[in-house]
C-alpha positions as CSV (number, residue, x, y, z in Angstrom):
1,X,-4.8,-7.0,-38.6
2,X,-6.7,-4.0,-38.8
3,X,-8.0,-1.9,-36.3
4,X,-11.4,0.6,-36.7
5,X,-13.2,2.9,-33.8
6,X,-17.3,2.7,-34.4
7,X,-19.2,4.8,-33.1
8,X,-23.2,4.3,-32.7
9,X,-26.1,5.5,-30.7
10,X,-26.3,2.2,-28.8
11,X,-24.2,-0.7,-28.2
12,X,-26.2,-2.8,-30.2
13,X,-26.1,-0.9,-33.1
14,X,-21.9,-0.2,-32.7
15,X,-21.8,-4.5,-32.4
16,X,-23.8,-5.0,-35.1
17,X,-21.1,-2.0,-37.3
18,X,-18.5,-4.3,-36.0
19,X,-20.1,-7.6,-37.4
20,X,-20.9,-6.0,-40.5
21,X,-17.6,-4.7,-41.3
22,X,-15.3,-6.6,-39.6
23,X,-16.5,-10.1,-39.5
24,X,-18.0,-12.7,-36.9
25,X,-14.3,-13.0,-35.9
26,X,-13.4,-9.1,-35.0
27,X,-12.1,-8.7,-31.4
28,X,-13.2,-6.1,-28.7
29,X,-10.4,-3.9,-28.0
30,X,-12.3,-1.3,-25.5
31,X,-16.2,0.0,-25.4
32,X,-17.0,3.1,-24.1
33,X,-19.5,6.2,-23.8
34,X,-18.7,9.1,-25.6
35,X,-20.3,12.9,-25.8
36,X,-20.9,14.4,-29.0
37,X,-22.8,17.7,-30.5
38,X,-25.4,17.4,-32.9
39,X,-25.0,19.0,-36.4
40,X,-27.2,22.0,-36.1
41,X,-27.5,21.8,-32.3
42,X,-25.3,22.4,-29.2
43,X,-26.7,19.6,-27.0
44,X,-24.8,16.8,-26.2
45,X,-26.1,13.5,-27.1
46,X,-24.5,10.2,-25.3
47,X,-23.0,7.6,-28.2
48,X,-21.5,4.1,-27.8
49,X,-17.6,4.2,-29.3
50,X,-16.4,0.4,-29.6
51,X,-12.9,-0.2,-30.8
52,X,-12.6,-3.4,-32.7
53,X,-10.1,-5.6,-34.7
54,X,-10.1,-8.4,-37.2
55,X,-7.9,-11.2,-36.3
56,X,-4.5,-11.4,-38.2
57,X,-6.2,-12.7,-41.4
58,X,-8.6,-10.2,-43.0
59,X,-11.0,-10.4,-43.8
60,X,-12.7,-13.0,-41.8
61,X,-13.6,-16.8,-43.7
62,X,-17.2,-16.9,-44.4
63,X,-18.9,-19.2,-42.4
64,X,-21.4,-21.8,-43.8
65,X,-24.9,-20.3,-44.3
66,X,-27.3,-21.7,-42.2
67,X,-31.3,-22.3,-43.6
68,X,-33.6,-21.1,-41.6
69,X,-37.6,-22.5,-41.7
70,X,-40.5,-20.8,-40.3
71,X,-39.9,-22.2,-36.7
72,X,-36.1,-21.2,-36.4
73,X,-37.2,-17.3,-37.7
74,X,-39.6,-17.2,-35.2
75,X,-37.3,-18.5,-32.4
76,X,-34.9,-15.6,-34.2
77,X,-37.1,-13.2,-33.4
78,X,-38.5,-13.8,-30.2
79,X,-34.3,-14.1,-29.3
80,X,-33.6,-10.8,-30.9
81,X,-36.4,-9.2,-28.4
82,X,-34.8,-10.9,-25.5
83,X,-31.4,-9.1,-26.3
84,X,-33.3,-5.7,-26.6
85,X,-35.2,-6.4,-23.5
86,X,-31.9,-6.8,-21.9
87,X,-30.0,-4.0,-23.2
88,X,-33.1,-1.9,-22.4
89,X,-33.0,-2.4,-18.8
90,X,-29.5,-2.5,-18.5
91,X,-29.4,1.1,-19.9
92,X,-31.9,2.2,-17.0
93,X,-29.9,0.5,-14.4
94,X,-26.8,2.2,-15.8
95,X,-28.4,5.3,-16.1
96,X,-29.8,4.9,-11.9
97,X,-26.5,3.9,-11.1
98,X,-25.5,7.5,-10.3
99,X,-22.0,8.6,-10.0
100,X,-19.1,6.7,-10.1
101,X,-18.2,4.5,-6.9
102,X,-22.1,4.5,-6.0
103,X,-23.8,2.1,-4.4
104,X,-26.1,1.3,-7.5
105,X,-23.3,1.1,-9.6
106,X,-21.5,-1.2,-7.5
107,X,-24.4,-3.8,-7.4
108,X,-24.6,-3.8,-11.0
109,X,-21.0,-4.8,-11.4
110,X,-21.4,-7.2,-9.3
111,X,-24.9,-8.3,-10.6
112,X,-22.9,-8.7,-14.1
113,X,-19.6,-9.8,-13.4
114,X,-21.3,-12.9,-11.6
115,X,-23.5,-13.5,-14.4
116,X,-20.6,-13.3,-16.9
117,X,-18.3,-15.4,-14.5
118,X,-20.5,-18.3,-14.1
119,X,-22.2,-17.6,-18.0
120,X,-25.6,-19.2,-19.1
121,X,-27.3,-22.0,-16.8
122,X,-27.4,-25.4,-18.5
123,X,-30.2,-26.6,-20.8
124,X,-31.1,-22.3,-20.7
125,X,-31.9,-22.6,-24.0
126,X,-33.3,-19.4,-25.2
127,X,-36.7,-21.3,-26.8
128,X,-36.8,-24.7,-25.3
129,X,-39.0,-25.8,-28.3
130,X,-36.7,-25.4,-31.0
131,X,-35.7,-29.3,-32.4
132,X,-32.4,-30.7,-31.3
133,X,-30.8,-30.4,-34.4
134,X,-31.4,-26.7,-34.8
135,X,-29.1,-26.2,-31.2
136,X,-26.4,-24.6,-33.0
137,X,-28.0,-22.0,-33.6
138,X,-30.0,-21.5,-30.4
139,X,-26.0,-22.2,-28.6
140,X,-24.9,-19.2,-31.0
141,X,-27.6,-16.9,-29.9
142,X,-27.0,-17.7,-26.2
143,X,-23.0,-17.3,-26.6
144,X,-24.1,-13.7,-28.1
145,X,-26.6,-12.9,-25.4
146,X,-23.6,-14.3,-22.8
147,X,-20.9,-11.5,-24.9
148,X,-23.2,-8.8,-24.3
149,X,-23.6,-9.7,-20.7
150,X,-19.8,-9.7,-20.5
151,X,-19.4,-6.2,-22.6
152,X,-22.2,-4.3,-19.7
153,X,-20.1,-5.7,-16.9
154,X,-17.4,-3.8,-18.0
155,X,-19.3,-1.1,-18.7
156,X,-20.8,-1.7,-15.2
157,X,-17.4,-2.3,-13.3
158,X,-16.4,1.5,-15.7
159,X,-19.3,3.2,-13.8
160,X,-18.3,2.0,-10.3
161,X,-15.0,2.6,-10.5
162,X,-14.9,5.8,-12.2
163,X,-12.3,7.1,-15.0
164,X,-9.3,6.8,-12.3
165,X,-7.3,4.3,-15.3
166,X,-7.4,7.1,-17.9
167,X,-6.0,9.7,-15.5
168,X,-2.3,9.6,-16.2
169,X,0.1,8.4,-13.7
170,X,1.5,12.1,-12.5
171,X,-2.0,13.0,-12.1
172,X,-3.0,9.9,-10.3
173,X,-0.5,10.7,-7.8
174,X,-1.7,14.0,-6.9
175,X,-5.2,12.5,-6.7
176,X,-3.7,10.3,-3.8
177,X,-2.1,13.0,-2.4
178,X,-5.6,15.1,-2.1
179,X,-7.3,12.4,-0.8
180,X,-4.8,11.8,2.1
181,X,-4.7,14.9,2.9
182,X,-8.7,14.7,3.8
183,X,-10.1,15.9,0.4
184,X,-13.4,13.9,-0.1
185,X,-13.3,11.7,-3.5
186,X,-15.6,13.0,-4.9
187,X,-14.0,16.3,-5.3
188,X,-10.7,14.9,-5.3
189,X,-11.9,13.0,-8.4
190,X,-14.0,16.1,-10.0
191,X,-10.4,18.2,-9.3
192,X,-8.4,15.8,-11.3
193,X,-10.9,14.7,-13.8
194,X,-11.0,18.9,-14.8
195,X,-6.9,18.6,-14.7
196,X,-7.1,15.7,-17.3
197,X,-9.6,16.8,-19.7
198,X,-7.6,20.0,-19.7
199,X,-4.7,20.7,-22.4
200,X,-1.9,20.9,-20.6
201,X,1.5,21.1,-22.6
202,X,3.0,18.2,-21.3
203,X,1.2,16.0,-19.4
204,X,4.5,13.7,-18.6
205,X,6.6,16.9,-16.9
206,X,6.1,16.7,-13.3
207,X,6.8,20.4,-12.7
208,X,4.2,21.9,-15.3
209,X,1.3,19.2,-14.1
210,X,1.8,20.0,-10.2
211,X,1.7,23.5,-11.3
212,X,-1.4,22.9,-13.3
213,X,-2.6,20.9,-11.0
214,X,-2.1,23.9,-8.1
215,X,-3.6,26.6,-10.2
216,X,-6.7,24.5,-10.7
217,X,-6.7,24.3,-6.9
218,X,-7.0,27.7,-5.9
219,X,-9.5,28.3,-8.4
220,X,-11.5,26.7,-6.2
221,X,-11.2,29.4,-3.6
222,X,-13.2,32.7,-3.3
223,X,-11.2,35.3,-2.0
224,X,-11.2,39.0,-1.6
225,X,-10.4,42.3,0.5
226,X,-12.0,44.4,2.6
227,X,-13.0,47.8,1.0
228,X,-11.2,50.9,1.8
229,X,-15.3,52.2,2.2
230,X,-15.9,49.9,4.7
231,X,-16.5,52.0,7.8
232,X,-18.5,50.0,9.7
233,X,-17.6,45.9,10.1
234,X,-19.4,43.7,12.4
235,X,-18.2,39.9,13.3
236,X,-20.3,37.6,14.3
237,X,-20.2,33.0,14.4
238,X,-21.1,30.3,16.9
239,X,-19.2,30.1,20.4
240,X,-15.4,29.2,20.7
241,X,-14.4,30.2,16.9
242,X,-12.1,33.0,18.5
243,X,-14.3,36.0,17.3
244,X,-13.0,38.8,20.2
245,X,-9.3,37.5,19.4
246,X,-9.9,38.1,16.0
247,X,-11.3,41.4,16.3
248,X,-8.8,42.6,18.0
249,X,-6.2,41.5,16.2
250,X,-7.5,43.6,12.9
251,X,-8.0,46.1,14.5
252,X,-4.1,46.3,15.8
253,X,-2.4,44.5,13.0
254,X,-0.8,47.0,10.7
255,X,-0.7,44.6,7.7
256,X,-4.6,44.6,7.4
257,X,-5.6,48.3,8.0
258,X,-2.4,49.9,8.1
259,X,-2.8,53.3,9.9
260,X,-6.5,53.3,9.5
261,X,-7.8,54.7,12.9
262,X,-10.0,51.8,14.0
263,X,-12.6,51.9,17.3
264,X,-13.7,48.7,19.0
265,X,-17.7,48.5,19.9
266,X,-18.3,45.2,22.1
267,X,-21.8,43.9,22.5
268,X,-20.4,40.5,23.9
269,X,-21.9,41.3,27.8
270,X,-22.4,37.7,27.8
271,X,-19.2,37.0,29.1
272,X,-17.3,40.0,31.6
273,X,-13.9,38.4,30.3
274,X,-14.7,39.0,26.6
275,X,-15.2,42.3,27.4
276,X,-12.0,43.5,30.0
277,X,-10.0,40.8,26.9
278,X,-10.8,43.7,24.4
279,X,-10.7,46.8,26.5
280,X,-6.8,45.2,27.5
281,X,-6.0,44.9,23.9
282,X,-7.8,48.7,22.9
283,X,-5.5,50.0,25.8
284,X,-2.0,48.4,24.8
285,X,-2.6,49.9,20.8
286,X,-4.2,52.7,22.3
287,X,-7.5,52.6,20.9
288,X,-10.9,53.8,21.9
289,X,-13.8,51.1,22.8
290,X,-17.1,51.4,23.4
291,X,-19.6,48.8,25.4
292,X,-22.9,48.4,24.2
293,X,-25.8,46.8,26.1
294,X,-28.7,46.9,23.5
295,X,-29.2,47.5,19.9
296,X,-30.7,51.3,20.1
297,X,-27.2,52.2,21.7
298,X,-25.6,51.2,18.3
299,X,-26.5,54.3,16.0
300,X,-25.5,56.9,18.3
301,X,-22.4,55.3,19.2
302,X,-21.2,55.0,15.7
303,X,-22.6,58.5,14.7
304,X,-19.9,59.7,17.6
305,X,-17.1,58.4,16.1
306,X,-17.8,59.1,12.2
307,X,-14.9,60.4,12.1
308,X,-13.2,57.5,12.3
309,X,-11.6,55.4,9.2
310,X,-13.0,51.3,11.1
311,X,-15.3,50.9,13.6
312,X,-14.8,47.2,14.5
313,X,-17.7,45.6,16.4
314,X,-17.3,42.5,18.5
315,X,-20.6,40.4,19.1
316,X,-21.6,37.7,21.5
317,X,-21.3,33.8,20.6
318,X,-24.3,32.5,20.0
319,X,-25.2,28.5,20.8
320,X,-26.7,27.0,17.3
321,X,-29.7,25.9,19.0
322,X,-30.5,28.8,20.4
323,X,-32.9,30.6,18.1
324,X,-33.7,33.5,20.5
325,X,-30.2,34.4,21.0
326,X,-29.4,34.3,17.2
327,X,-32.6,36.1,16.4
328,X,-30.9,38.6,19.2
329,X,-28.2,38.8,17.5
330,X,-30.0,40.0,14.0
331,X,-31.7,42.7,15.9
332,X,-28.4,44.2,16.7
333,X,-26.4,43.8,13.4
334,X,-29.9,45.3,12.2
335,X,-29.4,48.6,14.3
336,X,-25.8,48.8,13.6
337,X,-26.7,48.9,9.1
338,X,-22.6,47.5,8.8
339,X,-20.9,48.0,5.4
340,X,-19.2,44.1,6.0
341,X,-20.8,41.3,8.2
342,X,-17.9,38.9,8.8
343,X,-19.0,34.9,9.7
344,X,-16.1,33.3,12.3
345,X,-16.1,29.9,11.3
346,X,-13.1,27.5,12.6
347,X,-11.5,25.4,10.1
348,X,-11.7,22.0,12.3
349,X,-15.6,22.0,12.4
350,X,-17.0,19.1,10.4
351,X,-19.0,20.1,6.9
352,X,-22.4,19.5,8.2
353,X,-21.3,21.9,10.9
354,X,-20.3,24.4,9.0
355,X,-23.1,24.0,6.8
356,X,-25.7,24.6,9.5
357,X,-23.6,27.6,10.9
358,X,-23.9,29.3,7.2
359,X,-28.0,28.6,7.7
360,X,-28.6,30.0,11.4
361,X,-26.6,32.7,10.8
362,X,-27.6,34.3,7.9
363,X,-30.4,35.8,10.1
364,X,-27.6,38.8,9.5
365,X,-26.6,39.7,5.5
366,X,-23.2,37.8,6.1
367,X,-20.9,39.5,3.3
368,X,-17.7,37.2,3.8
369,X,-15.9,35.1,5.7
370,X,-13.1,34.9,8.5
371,X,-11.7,31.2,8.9
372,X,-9.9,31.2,12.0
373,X,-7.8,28.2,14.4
374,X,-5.9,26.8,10.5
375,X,-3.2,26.1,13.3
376,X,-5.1,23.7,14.9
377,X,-6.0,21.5,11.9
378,X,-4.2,18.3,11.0
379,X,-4.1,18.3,7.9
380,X,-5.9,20.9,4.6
381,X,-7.6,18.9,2.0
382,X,-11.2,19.5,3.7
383,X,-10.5,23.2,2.8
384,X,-11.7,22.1,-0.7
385,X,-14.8,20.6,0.4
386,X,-15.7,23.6,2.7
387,X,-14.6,25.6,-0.4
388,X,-17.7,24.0,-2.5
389,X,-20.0,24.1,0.5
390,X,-19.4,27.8,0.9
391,X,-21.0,29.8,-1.8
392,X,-19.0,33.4,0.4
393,X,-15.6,35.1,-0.4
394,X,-12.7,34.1,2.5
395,X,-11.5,37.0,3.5
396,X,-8.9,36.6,6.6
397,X,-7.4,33.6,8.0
398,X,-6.2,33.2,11.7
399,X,-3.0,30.8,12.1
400,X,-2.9,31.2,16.2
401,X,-3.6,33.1,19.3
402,X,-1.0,35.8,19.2
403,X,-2.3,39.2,19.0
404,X,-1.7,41.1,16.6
405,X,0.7,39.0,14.4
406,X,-1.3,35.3,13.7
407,X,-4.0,36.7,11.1
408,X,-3.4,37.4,7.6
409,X,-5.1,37.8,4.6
410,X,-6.5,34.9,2.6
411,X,-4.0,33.9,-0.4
412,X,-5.6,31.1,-3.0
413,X,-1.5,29.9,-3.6
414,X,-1.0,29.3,0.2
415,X,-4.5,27.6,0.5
416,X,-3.9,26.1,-2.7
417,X,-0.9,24.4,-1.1
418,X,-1.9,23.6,2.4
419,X,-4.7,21.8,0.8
420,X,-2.8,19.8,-2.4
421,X,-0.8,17.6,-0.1
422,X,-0.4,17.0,3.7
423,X,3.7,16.5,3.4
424,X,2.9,20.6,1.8
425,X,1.0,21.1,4.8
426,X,2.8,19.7,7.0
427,X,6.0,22.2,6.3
428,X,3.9,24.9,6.2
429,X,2.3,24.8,9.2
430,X,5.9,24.2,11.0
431,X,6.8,27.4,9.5
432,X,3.8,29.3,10.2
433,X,2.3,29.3,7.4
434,X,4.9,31.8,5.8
435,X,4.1,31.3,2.5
């Protein structure tokens, strides 16, 4: 037996390398697309890699040759454009079909594997005028029109189902694990598909993939710090996300701005308990705080205390469908000129929420972001999907409602974690999140 890989620019043209070198009798072993570079060009062009083998004698018996008149060639050829009509619109459906697990591609599997179940009607000969006698050859070209059909329904069923088989088993696992920990499949897949195609040293050691497969995770995260030259830092988000208990915990948790002397500015005269909640906290850590009632009060306020090292200001929640109150809200980050505009956004809101939040709010230059309420989440694999949705660093994460102690700074290995599998997640969030 011998075994050869052909590679061609279509699947015709790789069946017909096949035929000519291996015999009538050669045996699919797999068919599948490939991406190669051109010679003198770094585009990638899509090619057609069969890999075929001749049965266990080699090379194949000739078969008898068949004479062909005038009226069989023709039937030939009219056959031949058939099987390039077919391939042809095959290739467009494929190509339609989308990613894998689509709805197209699913209706072409199934469009295909019926066809190939059930194979050619009866009496379908492919030209119905061809003489009785001359059937053999019409039966061949139908039992090669019926193969190809067969060889796109795999290819069809490969589309639908994506590349999950060639993903090896330790990485398969984690793929599961993502996924039931909330990750969508489509990034679940795109995460796991990067881990395979990557060289990792051993691909069979469970420690080095997980820790592959961790580091490939939070690489997905943007992260960063405030700057030490950030004077002036404004937070602003939707109602509920927590945004005064935030503020004041920065501004009286030594692990973010150490002994930075901080000030509180509230503009939240919306609600009387946002305010006295903030002047409480300002007079426990002994700090000064300032309530401002409309945007010209900002510049002098801040001018008074220059001297200081953070001046934190609190803003009202504002309702996504109100436009006037967000446009408000623009007018008075506008007065105040910050150094950092910081978005609240709580880690239980759905995507599309999130996503519109990101869209009404950027009336302000939003220059990070503060996740807050990870405590009251079920489970961390959506952090990847808000990860890909959010094009802004993550600065600070809020893991409960004590003040000063449940905020921290984002860390890509503890999201990395919380996100990669919801047992991970699970221990985590009974501890804390002390990472």
């Amino acid at each position: 037996m011998i075994i050869k890989k052909f590679i061609a620019p279509t699947m015709n043209e790789a069946l017909r390398q096949v035929r000519a070198e291996l015999g009538e009798e050669a045996v699919i072993l797999q068919s599948r697309k490939i991406e190669k570079k051109g010679a003198l060009s770094l585009k990638k062009h899509v090619m057609f890699e069969v890999t075929a083998s001749t049965p266990d004698r080699y090379p194949a018996p000739p078969k008898e040759k068949v004479n062909f008149d005038d009226s069989i060639k023709e039937a030939l050829a009219r056959a031949a454009d058939k099987l390039r009509e077919t391939s042809e619109e095959t290739k467009d459906v494929t190509k339609s079909a989308g990613k894998p697990g689509s709805k197209e591609a699913k209706g072409l599997s199934q469009h295909f594997t019926k066809t190939s179940e059930t194979g050619p009607p009866e009496n379908s000969n492919i030209e119905g005028g061809l003489k009785s006698d001359n059937y053999s050859v019409v039966d061949h070209l139908q039992n090669d029109l019926h193969e190809l059909k067969n060889r796109v329904a795999d290819l069809a069923s490969k589309v639908a189902t994506g590349t999950k088989n060639d993903i090896p088993r330790l990485l398969r696992n984690e793929l599961n694990n993502l996924m039931e920990n909330g990750t969508s499949e489509a990034i679940a897949t795109e995460i796991i598909e990067q881990c395979a195609a990557s060289e990792i040293e051993n691909k069979h050691n469970p420690e080095i993939v997980h820790a592959y497969f961790l580091k490939t995770l939070e690489e997905r995260f943007k992260i960063r710090s405030i700057a030490k030259s950030a004077k002036v830092i404004a937070m602003i988000g939707p109602t509920g996300v927590g945004k005064t208990t935030t503020v004041a915990k920065l501004a009286t948790n030594r692990k973010i701005f150490g002994n930075d002397r901080v000030v509180l500015i509230s503009t939240d005269t919306y609600r009387v308990a946002a305010v006295e909640q903030l002047k409480t906290f300002a007079s426990i850590a002994g700090l000064p705080i300032e309530v401002i009632y409309r945007p010209e009060e900002l510049r002098d306020v801040i001018e008074k205390y220059k001297d200081r090292d953070r001046i934190l200001i609190d803003t009202a929640g504002r309702s996504l469908n109100d436009q006037d109150a967000i446009s408000e809200l623009g007018v008075f980050i506008e007065h105040a000129e910050p150094d950092e505009v910081l978005l609240g956004l709580s880690a239980g809101n759905r995507l599309e929420d999130q996503k519109q939040i990101l869209k009404k709010f950027s009336v302000a230059p939003i220059s990070g972001i503060i996740l807050t309420k990870i405590d009251e989440i079920s489970s961390g694999g959506h952090l990847l999907d808000l990860a890909d949705v959010l094009p802004l660093d993550w600065i600070y994460m809020t893991t409960g409602q004590n003040v000063p102690d449940d905020i921290m700074a984002t860390d890509r290995g503890l999201l990395a974690e919380l996100a990669g599998s919801r047992a991970r997640f699970d221990n985590l969030r009974l501890e804390n999140f002390d990472y």
